[in-house]
LUMLO-918208 format. One record per residue (C-alpha): x, y, z. Coordinates in steps of 0.5 Angstrom, whole numbers. Each point is the difference from the previous one (the first is absolute). Layout:
LUMLO-918208
{{X Y Z}},
...
This chain:
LUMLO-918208
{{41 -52 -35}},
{{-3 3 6}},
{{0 8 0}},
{{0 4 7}},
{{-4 6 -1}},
{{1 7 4}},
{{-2 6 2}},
{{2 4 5}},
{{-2 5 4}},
{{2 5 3}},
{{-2 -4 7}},
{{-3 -6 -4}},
{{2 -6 -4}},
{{-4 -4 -4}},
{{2 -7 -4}},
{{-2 -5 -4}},
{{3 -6 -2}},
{{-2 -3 -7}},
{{1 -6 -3}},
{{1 2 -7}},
{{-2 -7 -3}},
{{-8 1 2}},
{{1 6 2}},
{{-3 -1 7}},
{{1 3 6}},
{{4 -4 5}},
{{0 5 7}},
{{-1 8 0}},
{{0 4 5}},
{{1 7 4}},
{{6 3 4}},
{{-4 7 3}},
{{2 5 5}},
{{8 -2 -2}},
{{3 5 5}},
{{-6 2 5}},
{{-2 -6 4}},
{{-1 -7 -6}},
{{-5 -4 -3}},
{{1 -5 -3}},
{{-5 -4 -5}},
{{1 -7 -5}},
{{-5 -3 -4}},
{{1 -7 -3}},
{{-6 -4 -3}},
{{1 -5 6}},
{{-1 6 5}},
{{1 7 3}},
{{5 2 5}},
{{0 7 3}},
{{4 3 5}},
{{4 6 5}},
{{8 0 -2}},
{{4 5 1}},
{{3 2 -7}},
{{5 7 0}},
{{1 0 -6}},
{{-1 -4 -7}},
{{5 -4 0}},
{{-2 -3 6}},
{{-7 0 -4}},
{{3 -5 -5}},
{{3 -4 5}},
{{-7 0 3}},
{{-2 -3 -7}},
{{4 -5 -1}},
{{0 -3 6}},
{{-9 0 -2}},
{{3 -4 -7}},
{{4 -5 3}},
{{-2 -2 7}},
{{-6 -1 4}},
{{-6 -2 -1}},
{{-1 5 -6}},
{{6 -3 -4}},
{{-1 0 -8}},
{{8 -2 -2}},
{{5 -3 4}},
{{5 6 -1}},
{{2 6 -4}},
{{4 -3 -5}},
{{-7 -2 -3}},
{{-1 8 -2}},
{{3 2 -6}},
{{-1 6 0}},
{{-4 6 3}},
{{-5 6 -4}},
{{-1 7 4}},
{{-6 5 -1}},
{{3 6 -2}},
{{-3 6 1}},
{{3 6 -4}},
{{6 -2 -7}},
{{-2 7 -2}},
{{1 1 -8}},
{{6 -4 0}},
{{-4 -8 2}},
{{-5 -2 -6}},
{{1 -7 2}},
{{2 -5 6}},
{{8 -1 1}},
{{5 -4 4}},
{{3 4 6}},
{{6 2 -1}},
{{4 6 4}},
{{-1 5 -5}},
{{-8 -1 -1}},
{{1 -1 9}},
{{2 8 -2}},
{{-5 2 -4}},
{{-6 -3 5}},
{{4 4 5}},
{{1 7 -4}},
{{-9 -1 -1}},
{{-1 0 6}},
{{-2 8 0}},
{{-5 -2 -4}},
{{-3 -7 4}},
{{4 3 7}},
{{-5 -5 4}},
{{1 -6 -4}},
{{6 0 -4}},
{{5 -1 7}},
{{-4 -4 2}},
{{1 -5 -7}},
{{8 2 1}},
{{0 -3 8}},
{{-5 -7 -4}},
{{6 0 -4}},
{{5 0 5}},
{{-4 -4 5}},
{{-1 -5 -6}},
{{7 -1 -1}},
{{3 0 7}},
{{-6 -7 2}},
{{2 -4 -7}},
{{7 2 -3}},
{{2 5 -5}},
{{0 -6 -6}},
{{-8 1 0}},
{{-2 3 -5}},
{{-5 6 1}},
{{-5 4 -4}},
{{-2 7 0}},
{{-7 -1 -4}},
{{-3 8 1}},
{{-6 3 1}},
{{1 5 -5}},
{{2 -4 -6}},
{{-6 -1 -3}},
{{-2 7 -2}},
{{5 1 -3}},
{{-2 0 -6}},
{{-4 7 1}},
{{2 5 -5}},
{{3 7 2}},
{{-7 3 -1}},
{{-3 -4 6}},
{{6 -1 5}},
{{2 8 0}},
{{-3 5 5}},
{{-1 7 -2}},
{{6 2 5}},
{{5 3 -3}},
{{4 -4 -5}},
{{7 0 5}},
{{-3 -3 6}},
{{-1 -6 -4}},
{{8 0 -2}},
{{1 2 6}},
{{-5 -3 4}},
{{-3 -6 -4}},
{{-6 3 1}},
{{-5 -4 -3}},
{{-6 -6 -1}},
{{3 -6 2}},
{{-6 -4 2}},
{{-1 -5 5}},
{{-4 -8 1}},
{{4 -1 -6}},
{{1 -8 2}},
{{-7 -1 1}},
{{-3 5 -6}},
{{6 -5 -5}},
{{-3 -6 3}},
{{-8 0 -1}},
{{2 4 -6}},
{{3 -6 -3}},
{{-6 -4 2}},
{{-5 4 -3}},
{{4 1 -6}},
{{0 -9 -1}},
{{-7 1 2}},
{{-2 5 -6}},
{{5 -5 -4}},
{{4 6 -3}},
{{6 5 1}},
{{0 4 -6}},
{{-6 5 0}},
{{-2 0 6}},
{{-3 5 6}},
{{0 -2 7}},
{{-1 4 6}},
{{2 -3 7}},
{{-2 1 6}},
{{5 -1 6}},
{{-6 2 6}},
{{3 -1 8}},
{{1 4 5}},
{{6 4 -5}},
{{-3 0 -6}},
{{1 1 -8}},
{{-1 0 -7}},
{{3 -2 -6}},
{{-1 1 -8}},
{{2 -6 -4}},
{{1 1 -7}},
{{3 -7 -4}},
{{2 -3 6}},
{{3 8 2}},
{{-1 4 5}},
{{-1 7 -2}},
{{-2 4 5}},
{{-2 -2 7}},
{{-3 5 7}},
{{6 -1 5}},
{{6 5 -2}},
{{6 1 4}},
{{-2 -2 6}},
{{-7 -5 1}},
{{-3 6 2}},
{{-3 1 -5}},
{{-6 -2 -4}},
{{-8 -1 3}},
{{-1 0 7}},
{{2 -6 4}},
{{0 -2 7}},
{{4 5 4}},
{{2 4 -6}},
{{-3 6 -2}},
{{2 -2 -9}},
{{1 6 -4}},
{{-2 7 2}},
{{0 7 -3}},
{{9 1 4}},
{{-2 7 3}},
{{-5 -4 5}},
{{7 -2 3}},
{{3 6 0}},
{{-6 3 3}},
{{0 -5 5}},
{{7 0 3}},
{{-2 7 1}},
{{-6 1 2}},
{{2 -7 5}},
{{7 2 1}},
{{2 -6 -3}},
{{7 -3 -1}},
{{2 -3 -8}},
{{0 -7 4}},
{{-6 1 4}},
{{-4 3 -5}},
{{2 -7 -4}},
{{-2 -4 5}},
{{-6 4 0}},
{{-1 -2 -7}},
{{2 -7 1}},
{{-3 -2 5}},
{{-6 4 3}},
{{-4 1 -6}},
{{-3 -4 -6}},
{{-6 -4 2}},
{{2 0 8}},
{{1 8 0}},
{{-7 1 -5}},
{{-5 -6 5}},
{{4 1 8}},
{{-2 -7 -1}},
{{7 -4 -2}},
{{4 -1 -6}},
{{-2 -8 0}},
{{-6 0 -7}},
{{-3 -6 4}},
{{-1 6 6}},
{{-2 4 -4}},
{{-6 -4 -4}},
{{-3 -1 6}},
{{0 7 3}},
{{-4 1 -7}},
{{-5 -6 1}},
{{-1 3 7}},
{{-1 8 -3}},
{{6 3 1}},
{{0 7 -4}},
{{8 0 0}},
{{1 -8 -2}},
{{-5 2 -5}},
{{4 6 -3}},
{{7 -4 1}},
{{-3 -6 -5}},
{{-2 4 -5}},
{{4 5 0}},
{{5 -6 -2}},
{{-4 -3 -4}},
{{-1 7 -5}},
{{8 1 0}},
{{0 -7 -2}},
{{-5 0 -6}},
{{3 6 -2}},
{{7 -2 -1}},
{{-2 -7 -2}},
{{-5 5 -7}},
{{7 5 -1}},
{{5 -6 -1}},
{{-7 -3 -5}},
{{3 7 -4}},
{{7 -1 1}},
{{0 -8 -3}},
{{-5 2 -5}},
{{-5 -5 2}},
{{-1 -5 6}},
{{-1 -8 -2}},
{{1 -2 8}},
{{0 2 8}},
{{4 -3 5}},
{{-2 0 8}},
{{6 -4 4}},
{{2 2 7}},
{{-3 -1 6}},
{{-6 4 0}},
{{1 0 -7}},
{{-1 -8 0}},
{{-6 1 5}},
{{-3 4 -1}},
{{-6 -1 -4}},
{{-4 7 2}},
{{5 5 -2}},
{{2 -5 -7}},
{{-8 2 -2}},
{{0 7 1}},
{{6 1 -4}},
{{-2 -4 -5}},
{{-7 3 -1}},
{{4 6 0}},
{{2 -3 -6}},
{{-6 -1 -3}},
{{1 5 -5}},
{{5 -5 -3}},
{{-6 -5 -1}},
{{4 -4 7}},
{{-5 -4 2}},
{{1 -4 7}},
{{-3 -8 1}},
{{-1 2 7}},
{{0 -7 2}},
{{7 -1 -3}},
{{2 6 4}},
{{-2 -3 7}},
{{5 -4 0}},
{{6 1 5}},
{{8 0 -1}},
{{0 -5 -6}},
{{2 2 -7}},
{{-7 1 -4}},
{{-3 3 -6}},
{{-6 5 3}},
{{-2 3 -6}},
{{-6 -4 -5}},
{{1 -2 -7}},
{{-2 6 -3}},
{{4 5 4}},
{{3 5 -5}},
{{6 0 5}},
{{3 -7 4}},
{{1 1 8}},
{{4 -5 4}},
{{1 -2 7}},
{{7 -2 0}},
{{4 -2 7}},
{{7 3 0}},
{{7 -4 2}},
{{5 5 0}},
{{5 -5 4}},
{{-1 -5 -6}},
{{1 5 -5}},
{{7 2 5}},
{{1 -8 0}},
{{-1 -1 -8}},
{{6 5 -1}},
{{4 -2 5}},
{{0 -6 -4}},
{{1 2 -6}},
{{5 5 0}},
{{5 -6 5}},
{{-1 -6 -5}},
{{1 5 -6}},
């Protein structure tokens, strides 16, 4: 069986073709600027194709897919009857998806209706539906597998804001937590790691250029630092994390700001680019730090300190901490910003193997034999995850 896995942008498309019976990736690639002017990019082991296509829309992005698939140079099956089915990342299944389904009109409807909460994800995942059904037929089978999902277990002491209760009736105004496809993933690896489910404690950190964090409890997330939007939590690359809510009220007033330009002040002015006037990417910023930039200095540890400080407050809410994960970009690579964390923990009795802990991108234990507490490196697959479900829910 071969998955093709999708997420779609607003202006983007990503993909991956998945042969399920090893679990390789065939080809996988990216539509950008959909709408705009087009860029194109296929990736296959043989090689890698990369070019300027007009695509006005998404529908013409998936056509742009399919002819990568099927044709040329970068061919990896002869045509797409060979895809059995497509799995699509989904952003926000607000309170009603704790798990993966097939897409159906009604669950198309749903994902529509959540779309106040994800207004700049959610349409774009309803045209990668549309888009998808136009270039392989409506007798596909496509699955909605949502980013939401995985933290549903939290309880209502966790998800609930101190707003009044009535917007969260009106409203859904609430926790939902996001990175849930990844935050699953490595959970599941840690825990066969660790050889167990039953009575453990894991925190997993998701550290890219968005951020977050999450408490596992028995395989269970019971809290996690992204709430009703991924806004919120610590500082990320251009997102400001949570801060004291006057300081917005203030600064729409002081500034003269619009609600929508005061979000995208938050959104994407602040974090580690606001803090340092260096850049959002952490490899900008550790070089500015080597090279004695005050700013970079303050952006890295101001992270760092907002880190230690979730990570010890979900240690109290899980009752005790048996191992730490580190996934993502930076997360996977970064072995400075690990160390720092984890000598941050010393008080647990973490102890890191520094030499274990400078090794990049691969899955690997970076704490000694004596550490009280175990710590992970562990690569994440989203898109297997999306494929696996896919899988599962179209053969049973």
């Amino acid at each position: 069986m071969k998955i093709l896995v999708i997420n779609a942008g607003s202006s983007s498309l990503k993909y991956q073709l998945i042969d399920m019976q090893d679990e390789k990736v065939l080809a996988k690639g990216v539509c950008e600027r959909i709408g705009i002017d087009g860029h194109f990019t296929h990736k296959t082991d043989d090689g890698k194709w990369e070019f300027d296509v007009a695509m006005p829309d998404h529908t013409a992005a998936f056509e742009q897919v399919k002819l990568a698939l099927t044709k040329g140079e970068g061919k990896v099956i002869d045509n797409l009857s060979e895809v059995s089915a497509i799995g699509h990342r989904v952003v926000q299944g607000g309170s009603k998806y704790d798990r993966s389904v097939l897409l159906t009109d009604e669950v198309i409807a749903d994902i529509k209706a959540f779309a106040s909460l994800a207004p700049l994800h959610n349409p774009a995942h309803v045209q990668g539906f549309t888009a998808a059904t136009a270039a392989f037929g409506p007798d596909i089978p496509q699955v909605a597998v949502f980013d939401t999902a995985f933290h549903q277990t939290m309880p209502e002491k966790a998800f609930m804001f101190g707003v009044p209760y009535e917007y969260y009736e009106k409203y859904d105004v609430r926790r939902y937590g996001f990175h849930g496809t990844s935050h699953r993933y490595v959970t599941d690896r840690c825990l066969k790691l660790l050889g167990k489910v039953e009575g453990t404690r894991i925190i997993t950190c998701h550290l890219g250029n968005g951020s977050s964090i999450a408490a596992v409890k028995d395989g269970k997330v019971i809290d996690t630092t992204m709430g009703m939007t991924p806004l919120d939590g610590f500082l990320m690359g251009t997102r400001c994390g949570a801060i004291d809510p006057s300081v917005v009220t203030f600064l729409m007033e002081k500034e003269n700001l619009t609600p929508a330009q005061m979000d995208a002040v938050m959104n994407k002015k602040s974090g580690m680019q606001g803090i340092s006037g260096v850049s959002s990417d952490d490899r900008d910023i550790a070089a500015a730090v080597k090279e004695g930039n005050p700013r970079a200095k303050l952006a890295w540890d101001m992270r760092s300190y907002q880190i230690i400080k979730y990570v010890a407050g979900y240690v109290a809410a899980l009752g005790g901490l048996d191992a730490i994960v580190f996934t993502a970009g930076i997360g996977e690579n970064s072995s400075a910003l690990r160390a720092e964390i984890l000598e941050g923990l010393a008080f647990l009795g973490v102890k890191v193997d520094a030499e274990a802990n400078a090794q990049r991108g691969e899955e690997k234990e970076i704490t000694t034999p004596d550490s009280a507490v175990r710590g992970f490196v562990i690569p994440t697959n989203e898109e297997l995850v999306i494929a696996r479900d896919t899988r599962d829910l179209v053969e049973g």
